[in-house]
PDB file as gemmi writes it, atoms N, CA and C in Angstrom:
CRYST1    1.000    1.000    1.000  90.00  90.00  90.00 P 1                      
ATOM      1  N   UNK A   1       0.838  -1.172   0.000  1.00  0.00           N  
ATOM      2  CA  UNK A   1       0.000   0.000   0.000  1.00  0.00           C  
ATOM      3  C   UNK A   1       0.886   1.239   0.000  1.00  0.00           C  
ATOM      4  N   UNK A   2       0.687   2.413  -0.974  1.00  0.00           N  
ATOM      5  CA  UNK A   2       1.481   3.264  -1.164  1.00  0.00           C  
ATOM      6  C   UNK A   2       1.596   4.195   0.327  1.00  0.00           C  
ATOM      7  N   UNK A   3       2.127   5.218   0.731  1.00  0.00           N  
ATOM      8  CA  UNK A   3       1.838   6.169   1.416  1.00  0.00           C  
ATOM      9  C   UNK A   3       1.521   7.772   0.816  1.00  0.00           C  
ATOM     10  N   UNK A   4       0.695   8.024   1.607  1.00  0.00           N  
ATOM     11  CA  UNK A   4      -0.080   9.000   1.593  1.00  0.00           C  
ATOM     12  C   UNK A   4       1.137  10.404   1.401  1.00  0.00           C  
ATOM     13  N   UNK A   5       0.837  11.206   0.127  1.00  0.00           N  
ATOM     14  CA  UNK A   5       1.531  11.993  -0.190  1.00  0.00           C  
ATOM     15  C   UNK A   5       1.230  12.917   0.980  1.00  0.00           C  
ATOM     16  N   UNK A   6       2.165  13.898   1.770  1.00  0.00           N  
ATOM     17  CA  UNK A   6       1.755  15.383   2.632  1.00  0.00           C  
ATOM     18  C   UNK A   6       1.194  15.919   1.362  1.00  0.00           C  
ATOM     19  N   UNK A   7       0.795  17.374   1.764  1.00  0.00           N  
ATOM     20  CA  UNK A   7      -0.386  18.374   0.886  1.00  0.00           C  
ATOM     21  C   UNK A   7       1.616  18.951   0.583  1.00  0.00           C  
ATOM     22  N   UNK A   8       1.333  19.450  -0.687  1.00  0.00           N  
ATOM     23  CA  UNK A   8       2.343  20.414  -1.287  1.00  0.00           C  
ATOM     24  C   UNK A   8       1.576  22.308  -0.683  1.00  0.00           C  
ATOM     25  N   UNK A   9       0.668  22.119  -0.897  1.00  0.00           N  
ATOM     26  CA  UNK A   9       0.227  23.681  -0.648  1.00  0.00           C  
ATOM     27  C   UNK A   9      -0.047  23.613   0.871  1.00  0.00           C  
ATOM     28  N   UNK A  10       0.073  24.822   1.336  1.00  0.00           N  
ATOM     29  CA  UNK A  10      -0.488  25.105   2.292  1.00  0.00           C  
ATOM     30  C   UNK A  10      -1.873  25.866   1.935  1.00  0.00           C  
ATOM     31  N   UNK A  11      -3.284  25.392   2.485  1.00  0.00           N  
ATOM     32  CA  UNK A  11      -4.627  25.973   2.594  1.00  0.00           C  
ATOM     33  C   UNK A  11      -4.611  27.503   3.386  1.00  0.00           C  
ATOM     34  N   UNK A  12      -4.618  28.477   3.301  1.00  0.00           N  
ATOM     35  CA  UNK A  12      -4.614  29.403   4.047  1.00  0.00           C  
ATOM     36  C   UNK A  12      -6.290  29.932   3.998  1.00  0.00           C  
ATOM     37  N   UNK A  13      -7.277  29.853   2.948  1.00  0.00           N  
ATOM     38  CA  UNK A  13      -8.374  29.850   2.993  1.00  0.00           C  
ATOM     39  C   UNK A  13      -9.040  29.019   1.885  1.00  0.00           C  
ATOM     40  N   UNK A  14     -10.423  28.484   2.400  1.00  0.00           N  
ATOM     41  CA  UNK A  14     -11.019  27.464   1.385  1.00  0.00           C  
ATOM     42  C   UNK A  14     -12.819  27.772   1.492  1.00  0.00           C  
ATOM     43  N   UNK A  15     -13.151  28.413  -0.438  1.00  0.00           N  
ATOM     44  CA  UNK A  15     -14.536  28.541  -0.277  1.00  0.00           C  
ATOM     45  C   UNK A  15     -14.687  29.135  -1.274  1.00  0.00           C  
ATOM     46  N   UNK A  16     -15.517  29.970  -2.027  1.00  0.00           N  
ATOM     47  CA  UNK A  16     -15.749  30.380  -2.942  1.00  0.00           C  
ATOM     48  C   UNK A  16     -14.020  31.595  -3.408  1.00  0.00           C  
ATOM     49  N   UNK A  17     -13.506  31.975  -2.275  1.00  0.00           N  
ATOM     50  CA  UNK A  17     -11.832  32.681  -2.233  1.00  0.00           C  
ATOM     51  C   UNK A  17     -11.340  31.615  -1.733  1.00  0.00           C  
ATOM     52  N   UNK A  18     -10.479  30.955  -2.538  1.00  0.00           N  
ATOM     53  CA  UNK A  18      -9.594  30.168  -2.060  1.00  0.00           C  
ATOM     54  C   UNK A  18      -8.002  30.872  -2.191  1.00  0.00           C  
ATOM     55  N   UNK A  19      -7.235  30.775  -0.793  1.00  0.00           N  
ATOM     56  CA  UNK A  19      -5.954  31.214  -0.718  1.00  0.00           C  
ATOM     57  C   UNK A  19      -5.013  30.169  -0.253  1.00  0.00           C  
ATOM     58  N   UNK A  20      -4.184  29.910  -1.629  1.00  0.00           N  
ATOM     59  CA  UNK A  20      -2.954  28.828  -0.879  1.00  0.00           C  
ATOM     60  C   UNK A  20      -1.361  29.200  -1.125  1.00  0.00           C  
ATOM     61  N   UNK A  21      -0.802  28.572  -0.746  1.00  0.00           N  
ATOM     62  CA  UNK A  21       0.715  29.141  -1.047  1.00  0.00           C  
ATOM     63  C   UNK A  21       1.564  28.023  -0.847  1.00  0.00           C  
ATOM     64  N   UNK A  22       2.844  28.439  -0.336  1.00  0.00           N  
ATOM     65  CA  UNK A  22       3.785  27.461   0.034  1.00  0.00           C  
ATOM     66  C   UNK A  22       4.014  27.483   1.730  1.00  0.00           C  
ATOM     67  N   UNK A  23       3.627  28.202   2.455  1.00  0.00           N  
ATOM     68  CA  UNK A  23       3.897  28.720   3.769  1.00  0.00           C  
ATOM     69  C   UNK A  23       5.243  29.540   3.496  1.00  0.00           C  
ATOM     70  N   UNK A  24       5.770  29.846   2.763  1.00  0.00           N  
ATOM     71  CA  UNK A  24       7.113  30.587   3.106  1.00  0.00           C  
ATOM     72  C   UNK A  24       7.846  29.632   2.105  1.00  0.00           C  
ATOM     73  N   UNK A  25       8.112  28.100   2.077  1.00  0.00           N  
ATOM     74  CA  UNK A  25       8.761  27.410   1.494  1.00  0.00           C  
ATOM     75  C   UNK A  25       8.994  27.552   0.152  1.00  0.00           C  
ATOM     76  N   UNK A  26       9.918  27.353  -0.042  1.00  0.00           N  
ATOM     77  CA  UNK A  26      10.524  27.466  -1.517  1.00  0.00           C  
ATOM     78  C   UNK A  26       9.927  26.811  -2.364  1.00  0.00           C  
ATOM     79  N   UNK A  27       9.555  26.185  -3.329  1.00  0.00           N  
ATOM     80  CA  UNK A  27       8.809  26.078  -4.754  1.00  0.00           C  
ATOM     81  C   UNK A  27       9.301  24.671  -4.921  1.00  0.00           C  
ATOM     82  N   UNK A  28       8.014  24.235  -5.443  1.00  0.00           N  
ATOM     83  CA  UNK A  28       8.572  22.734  -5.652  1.00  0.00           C  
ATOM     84  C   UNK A  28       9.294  22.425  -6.530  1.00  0.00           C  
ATOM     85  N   UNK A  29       9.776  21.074  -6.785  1.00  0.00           N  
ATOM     86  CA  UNK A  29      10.137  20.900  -8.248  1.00  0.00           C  
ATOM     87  C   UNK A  29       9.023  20.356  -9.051  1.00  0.00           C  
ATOM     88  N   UNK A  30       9.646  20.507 -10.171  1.00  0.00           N  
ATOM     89  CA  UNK A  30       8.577  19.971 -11.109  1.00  0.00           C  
ATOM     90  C   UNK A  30       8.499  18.615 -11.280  1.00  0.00           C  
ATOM     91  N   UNK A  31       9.148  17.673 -10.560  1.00  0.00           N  
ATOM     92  CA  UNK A  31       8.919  16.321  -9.952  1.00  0.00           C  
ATOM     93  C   UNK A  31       7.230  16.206  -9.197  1.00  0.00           C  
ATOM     94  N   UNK A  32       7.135  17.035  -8.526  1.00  0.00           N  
ATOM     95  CA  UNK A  32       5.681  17.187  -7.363  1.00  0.00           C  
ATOM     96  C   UNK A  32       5.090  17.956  -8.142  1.00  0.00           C  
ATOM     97  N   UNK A  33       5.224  18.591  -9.862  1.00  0.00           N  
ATOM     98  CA  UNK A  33       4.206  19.093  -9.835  1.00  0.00           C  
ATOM     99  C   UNK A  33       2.623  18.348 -10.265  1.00  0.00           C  
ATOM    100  N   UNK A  34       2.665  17.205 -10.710  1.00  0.00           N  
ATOM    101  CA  UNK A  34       1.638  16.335 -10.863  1.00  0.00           C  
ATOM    102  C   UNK A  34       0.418  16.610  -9.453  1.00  0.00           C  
ATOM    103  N   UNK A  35       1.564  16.434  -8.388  1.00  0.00           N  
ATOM    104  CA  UNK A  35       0.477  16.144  -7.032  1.00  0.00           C  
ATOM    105  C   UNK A  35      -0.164  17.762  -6.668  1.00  0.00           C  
ATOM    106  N   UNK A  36       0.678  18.718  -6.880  1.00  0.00           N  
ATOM    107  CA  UNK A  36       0.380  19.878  -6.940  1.00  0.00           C  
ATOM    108  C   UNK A  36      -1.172  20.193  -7.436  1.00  0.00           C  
ATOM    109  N   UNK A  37      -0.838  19.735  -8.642  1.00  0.00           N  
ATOM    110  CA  UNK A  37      -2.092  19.733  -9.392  1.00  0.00           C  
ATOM    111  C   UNK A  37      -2.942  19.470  -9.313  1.00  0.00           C  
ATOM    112  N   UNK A  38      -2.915  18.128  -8.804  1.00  0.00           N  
ATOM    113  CA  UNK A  38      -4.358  16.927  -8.020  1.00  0.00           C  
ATOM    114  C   UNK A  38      -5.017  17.671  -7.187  1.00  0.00           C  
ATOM    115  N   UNK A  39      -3.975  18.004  -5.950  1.00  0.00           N  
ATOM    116  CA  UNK A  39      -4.090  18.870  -4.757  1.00  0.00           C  
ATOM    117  C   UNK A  39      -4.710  20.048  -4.979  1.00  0.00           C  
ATOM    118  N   UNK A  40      -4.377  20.884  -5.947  1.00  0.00           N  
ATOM    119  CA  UNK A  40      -5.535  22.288  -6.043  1.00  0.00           C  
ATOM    120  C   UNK A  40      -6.572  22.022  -6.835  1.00  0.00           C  
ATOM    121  N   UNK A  41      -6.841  21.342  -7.937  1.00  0.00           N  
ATOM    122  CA  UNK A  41      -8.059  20.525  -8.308  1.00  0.00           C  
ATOM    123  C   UNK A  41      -8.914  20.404  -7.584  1.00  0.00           C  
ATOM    124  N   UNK A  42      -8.892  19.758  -6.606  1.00  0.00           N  
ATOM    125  CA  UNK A  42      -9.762  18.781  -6.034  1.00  0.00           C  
ATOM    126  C   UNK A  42      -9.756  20.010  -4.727  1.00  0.00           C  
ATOM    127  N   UNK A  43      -9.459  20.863  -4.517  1.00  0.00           N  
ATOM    128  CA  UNK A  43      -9.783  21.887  -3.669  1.00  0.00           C  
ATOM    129  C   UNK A  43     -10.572  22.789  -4.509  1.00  0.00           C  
ATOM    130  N   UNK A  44     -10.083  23.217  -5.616  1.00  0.00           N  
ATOM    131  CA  UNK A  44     -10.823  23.918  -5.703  1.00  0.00           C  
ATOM    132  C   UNK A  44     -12.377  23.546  -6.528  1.00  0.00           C  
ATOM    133  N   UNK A  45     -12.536  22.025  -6.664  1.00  0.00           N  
ATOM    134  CA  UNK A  45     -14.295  21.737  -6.672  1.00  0.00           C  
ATOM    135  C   UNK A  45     -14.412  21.410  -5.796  1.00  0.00           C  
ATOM    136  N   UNK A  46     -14.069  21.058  -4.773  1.00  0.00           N  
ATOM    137  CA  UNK A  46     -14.827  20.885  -3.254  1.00  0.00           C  
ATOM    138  C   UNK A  46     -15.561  22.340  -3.183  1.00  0.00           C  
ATOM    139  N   UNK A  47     -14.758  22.997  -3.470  1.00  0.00           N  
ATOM    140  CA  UNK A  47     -15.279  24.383  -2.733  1.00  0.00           C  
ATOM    141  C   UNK A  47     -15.656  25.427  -3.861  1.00  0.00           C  
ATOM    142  N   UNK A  48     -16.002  24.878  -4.591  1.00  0.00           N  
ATOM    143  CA  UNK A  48     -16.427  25.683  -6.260  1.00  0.00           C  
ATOM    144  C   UNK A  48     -15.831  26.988  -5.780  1.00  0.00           C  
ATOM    145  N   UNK A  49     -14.844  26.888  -6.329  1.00  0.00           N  
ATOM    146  CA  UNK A  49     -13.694  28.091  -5.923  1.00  0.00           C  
ATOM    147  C   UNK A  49     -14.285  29.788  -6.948  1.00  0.00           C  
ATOM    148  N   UNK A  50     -14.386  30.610  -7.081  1.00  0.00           N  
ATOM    149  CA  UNK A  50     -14.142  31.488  -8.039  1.00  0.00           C  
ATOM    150  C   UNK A  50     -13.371  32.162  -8.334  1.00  0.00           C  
ATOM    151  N   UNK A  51     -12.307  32.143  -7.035  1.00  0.00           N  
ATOM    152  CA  UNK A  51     -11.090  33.399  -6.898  1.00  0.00           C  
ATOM    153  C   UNK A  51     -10.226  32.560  -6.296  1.00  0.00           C  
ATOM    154  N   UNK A  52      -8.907  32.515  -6.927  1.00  0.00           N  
ATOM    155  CA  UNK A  52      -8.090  31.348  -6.042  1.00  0.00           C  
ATOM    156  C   UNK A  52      -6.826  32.657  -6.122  1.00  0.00           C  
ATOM    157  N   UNK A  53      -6.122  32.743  -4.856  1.00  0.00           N  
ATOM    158  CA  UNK A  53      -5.459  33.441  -4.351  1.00  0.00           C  
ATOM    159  C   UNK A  53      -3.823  32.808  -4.130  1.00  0.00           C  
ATOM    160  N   UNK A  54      -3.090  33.446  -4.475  1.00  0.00           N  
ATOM    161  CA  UNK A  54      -1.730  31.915  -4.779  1.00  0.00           C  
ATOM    162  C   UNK A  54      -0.786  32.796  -4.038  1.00  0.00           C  
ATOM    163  N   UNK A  55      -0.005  32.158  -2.653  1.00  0.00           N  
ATOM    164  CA  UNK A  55       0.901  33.497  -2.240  1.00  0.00           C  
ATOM    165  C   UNK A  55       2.491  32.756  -2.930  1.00  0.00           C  
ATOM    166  N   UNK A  56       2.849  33.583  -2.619  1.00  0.00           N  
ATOM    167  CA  UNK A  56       4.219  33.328  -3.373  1.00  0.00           C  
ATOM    168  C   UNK A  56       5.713  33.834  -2.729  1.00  0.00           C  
ATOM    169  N   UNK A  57       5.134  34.438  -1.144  1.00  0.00           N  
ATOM    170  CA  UNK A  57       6.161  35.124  -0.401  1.00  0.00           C  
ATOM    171  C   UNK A  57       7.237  33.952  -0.664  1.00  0.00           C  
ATOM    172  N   UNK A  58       8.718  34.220  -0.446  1.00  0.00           N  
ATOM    173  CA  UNK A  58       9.734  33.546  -0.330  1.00  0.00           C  
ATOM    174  C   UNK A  58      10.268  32.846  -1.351  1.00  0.00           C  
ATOM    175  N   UNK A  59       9.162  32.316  -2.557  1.00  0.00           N  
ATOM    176  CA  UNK A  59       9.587  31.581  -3.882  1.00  0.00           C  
ATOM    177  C   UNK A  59      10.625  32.643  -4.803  1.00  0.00           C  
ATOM    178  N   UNK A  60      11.556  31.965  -4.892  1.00  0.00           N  
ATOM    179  CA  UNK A  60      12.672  32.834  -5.885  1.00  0.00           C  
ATOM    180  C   UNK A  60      12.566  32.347  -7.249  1.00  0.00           C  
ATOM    181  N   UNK A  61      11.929  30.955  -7.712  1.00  0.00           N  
ATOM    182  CA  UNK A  61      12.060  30.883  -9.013  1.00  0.00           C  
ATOM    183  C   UNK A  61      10.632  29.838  -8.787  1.00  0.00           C  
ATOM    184  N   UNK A  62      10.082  29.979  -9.873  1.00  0.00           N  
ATOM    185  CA  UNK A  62       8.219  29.300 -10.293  1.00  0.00           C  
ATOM    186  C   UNK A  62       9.009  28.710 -11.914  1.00  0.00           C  
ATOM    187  N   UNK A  63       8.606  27.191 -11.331  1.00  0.00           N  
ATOM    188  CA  UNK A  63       9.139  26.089 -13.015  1.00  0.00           C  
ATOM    189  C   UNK A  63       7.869  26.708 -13.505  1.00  0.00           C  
ATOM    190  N   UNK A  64       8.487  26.223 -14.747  1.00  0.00           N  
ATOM    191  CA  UNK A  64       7.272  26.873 -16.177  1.00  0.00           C  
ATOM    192  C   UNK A  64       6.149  25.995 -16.117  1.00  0.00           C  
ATOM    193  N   UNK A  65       6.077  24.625 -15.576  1.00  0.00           N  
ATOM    194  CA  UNK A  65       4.744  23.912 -14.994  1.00  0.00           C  
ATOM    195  C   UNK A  65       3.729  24.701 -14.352  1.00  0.00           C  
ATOM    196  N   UNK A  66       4.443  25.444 -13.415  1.00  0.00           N  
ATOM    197  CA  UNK A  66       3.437  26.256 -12.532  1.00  0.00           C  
ATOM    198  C   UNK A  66       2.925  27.149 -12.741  1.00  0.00           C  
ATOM    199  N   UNK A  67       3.240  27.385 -13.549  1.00  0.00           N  
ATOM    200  CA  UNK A  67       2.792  28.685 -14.601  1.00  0.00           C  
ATOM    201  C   UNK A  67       2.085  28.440 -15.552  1.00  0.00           C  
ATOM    202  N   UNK A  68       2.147  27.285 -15.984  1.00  0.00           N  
ATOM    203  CA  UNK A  68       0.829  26.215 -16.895  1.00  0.00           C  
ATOM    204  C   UNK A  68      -0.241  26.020 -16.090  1.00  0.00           C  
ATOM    205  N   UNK A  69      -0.120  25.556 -15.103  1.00  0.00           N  
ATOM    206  CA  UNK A  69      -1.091  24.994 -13.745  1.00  0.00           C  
ATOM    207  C   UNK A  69      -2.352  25.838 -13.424  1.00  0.00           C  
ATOM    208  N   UNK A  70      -1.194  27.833 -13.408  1.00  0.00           N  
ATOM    209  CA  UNK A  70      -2.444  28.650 -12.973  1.00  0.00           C  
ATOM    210  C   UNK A  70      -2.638  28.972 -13.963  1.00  0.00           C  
ATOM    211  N   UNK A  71      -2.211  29.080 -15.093  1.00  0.00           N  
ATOM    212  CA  UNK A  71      -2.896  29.640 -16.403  1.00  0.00           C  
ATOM    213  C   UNK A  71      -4.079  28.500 -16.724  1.00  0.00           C  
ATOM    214  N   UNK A  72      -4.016  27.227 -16.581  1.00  0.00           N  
ATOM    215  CA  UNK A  72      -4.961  26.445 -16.762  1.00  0.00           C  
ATOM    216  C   UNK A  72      -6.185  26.214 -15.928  1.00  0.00           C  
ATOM    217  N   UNK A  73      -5.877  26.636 -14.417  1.00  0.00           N  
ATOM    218  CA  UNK A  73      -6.752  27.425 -14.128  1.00  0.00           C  
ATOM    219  C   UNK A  73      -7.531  28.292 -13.923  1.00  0.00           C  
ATOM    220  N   UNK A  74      -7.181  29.704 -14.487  1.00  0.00           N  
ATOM    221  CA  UNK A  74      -7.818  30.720 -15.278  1.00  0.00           C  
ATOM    222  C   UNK A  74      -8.460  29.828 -16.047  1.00  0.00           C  
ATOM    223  N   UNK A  75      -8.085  29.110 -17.161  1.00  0.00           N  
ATOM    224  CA  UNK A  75      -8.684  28.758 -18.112  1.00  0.00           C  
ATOM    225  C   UNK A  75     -10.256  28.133 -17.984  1.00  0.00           C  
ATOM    226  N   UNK A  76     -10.108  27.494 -16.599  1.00  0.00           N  
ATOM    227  CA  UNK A  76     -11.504  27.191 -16.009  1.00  0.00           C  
ATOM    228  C   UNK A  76     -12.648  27.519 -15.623  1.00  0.00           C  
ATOM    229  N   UNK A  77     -12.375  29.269 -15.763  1.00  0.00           N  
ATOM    230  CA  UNK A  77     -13.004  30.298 -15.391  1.00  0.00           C  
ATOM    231  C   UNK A  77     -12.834  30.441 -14.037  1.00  0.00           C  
ATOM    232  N   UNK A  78     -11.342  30.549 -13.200  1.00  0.00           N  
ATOM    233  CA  UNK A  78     -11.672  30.820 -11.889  1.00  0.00           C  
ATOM    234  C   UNK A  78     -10.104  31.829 -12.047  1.00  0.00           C  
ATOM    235  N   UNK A  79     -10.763  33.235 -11.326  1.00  0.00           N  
ATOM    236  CA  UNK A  79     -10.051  34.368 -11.312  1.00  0.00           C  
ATOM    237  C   UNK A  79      -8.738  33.982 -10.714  1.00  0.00           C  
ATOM    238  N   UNK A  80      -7.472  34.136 -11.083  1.00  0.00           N  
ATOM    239  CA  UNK A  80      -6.415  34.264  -9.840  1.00  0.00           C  
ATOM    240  C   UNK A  80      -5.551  35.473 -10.124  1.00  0.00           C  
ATOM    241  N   UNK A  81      -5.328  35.635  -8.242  1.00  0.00           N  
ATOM    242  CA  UNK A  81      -4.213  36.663  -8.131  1.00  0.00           C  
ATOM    243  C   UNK A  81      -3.229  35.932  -7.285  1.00  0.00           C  
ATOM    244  N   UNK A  82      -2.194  36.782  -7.663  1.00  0.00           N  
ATOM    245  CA  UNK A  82      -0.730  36.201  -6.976  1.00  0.00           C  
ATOM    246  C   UNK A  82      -0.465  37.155  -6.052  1.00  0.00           C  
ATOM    247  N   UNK A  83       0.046  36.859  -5.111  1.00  0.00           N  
ATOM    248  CA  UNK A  83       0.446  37.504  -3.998  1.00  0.00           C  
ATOM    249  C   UNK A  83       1.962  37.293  -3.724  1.00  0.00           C  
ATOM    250  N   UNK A  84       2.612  38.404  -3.460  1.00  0.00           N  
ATOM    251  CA  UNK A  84       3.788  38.405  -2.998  1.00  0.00           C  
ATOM    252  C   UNK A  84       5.276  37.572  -3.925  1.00  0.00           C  
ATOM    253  N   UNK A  85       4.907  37.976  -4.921  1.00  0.00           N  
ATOM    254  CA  UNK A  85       6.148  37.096  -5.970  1.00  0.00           C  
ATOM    255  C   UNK A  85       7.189  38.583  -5.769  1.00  0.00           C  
ATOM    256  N   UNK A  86       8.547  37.808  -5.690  1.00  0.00           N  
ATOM    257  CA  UNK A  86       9.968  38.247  -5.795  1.00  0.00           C  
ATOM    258  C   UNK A  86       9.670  38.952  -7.239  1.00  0.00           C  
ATOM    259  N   UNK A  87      11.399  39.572  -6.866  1.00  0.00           N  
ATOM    260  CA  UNK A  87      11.671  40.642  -8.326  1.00  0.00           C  
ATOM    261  C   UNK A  87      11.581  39.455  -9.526  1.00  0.00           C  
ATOM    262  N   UNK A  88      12.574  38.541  -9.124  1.00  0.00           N  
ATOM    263  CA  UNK A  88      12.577  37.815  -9.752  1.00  0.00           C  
ATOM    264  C   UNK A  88      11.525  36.888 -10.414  1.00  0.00           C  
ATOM    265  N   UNK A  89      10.572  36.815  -9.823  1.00  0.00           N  
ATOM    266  CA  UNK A  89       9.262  36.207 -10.475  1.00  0.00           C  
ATOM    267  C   UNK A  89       8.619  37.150 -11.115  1.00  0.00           C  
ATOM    268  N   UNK A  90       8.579  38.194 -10.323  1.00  0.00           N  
ATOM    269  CA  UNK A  90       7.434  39.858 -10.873  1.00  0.00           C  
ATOM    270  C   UNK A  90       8.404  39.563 -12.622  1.00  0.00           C  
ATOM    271  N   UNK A  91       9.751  39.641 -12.833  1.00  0.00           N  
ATOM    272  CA  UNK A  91      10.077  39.634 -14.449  1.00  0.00           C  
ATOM    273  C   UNK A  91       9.875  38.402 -15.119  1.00  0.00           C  
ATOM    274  N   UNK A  92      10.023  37.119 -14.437  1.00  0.00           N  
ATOM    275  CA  UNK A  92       9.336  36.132 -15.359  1.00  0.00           C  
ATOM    276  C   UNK A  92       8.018  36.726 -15.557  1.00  0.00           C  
ATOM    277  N   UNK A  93       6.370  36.932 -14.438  1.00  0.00           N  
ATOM    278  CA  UNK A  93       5.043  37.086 -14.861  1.00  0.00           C  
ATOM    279  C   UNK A  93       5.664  38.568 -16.266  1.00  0.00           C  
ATOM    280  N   UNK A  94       6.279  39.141 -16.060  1.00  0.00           N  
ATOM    281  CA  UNK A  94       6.307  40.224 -17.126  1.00  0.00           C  
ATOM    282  C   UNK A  94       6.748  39.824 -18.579  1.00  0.00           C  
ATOM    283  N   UNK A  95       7.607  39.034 -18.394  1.00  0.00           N  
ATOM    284  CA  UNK A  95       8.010  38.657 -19.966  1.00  0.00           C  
ATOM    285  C   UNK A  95       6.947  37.930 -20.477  1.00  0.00           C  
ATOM    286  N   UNK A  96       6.462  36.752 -19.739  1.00  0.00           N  
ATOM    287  CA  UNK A  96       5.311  36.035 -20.015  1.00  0.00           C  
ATOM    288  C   UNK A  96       4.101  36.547 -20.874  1.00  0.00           C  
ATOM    289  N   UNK A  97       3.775  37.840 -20.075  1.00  0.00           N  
ATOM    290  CA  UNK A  97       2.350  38.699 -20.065  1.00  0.00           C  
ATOM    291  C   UNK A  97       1.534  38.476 -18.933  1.00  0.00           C  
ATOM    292  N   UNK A  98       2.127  37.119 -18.014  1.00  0.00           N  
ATOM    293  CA  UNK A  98       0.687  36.762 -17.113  1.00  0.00           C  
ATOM    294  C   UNK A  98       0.594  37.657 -15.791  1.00  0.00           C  
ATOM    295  N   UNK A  99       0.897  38.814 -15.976  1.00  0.00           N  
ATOM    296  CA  UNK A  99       1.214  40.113 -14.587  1.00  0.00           C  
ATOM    297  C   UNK A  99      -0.034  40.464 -15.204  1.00  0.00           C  
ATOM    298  N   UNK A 100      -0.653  40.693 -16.803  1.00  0.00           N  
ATOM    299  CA  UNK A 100      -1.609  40.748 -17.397  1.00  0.00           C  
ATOM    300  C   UNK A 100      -2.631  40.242 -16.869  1.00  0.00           C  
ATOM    301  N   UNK A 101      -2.997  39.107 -16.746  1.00  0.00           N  
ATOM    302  CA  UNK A 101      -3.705  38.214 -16.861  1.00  0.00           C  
ATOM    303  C   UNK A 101      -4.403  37.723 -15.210  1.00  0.00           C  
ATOM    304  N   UNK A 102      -3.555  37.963 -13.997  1.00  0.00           N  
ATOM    305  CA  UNK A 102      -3.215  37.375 -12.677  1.00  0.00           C  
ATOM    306  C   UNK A 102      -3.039  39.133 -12.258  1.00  0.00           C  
ATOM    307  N   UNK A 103      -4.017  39.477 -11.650  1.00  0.00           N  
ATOM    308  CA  UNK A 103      -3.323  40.714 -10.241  1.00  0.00           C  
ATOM    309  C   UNK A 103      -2.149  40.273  -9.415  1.00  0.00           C  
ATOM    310  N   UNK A 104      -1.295  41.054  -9.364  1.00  0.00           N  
ATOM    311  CA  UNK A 104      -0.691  40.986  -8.421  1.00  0.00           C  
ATOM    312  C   UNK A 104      -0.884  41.986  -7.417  1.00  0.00           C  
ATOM    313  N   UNK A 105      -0.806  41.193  -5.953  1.00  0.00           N  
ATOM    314  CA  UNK A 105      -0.851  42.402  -4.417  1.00  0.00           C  
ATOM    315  C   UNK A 105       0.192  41.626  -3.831  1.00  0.00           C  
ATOM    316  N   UNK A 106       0.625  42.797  -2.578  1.00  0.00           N  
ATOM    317  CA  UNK A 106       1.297  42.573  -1.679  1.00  0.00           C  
ATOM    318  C   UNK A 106       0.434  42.116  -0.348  1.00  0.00           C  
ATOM    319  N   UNK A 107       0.700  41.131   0.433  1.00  0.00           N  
ATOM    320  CA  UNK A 107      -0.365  41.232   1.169  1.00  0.00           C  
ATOM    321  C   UNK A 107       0.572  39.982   2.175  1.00  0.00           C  
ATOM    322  N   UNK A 108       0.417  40.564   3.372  1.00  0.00           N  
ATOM    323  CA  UNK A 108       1.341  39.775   4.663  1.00  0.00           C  
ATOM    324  C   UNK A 108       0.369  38.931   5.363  1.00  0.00           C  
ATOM    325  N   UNK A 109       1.003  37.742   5.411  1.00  0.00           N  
ATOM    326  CA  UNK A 109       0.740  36.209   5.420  1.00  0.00           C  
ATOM    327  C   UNK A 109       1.550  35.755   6.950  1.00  0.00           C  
ATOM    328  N   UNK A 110       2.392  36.613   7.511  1.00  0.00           N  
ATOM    329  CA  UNK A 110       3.216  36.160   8.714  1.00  0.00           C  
ATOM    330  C   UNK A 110       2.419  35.533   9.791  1.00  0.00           C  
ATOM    331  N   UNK A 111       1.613  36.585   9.749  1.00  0.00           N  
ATOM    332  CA  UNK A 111       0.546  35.746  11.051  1.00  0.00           C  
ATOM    333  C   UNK A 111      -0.019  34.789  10.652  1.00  0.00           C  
ATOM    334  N   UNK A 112      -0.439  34.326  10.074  1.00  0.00           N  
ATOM    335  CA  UNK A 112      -1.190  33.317   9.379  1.00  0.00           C  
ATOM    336  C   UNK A 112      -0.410  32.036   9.418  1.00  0.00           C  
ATOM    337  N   UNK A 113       0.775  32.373   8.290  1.00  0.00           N  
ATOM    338  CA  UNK A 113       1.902  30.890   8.878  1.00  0.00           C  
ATOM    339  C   UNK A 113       2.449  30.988  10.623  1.00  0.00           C  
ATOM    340  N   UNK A 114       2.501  32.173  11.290  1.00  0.00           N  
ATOM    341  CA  UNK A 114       3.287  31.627  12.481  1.00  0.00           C  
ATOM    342  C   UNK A 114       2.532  30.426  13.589  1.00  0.00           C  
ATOM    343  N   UNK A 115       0.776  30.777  12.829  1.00  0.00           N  
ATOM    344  CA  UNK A 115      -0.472  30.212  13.303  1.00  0.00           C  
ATOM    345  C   UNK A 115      -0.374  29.162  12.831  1.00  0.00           C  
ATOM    346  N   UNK A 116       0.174  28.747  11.712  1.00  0.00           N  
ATOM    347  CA  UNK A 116       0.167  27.319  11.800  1.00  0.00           C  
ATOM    348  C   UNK A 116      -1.162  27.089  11.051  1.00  0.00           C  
ATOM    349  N   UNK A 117      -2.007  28.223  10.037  1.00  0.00           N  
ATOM    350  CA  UNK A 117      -3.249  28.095   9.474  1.00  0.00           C  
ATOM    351  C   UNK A 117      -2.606  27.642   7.827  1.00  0.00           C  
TER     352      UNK A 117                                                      
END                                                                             
């Protein structure tokens, strides 16, 4: 019997606004991004999501998977904004166009992870 993958995202809110991130942690590889995928899927029809909220504090580099992932979820018709991407990500979403496409805000998450939510 296999074992049970941990969650790759952290849930920070779940419901019609769904907000997830990494807690602070650095970015997966694109090895986990399959489960990634499963994992916000299946969150976001549990909770017929409309606005999915993606934080991004601490990630220094987003594989080009993940960037398929939320563009393919836009594609579903469910709004997303990114929160808190580095310089370095803010110029990948720019070359891309998807700074276009995805709001970006700044928006502090500290309390939230020190909570352990």
């Amino acid at each position: 019997m296999a074992d049970a993958q941990p969650p790759i995202l952290d849930v920070y809110q779940a419901g019609p606004t769904t907000v997830v991130g990494f807690g602070g942690r650095e970015v997966i590889d694109d090895t986990n991004l399959s489960l990634c995928r499963e994992q916000l899927m299946e969150l976001l029809k549990a909770h017929d999501t409309k606005v999915l909220g993606f934080d991004l504090t601490d990630v220094r580099f987003v594989p080009s998977g993940l960037l398929g992932l939320l563009a393919s979820v836009r594609g579903m018709g469910v709004e997303v904004h990114l929160y808190n991407p580095s310089p370095d990500v803010r110029d990948v979403l720019a070359t891309t166009h998807l700074d276009r496409l995805m709001p970006i805000h700044e928006v502090d998450f500290s309390d939230r992870r020190e909570r352990g939510e």
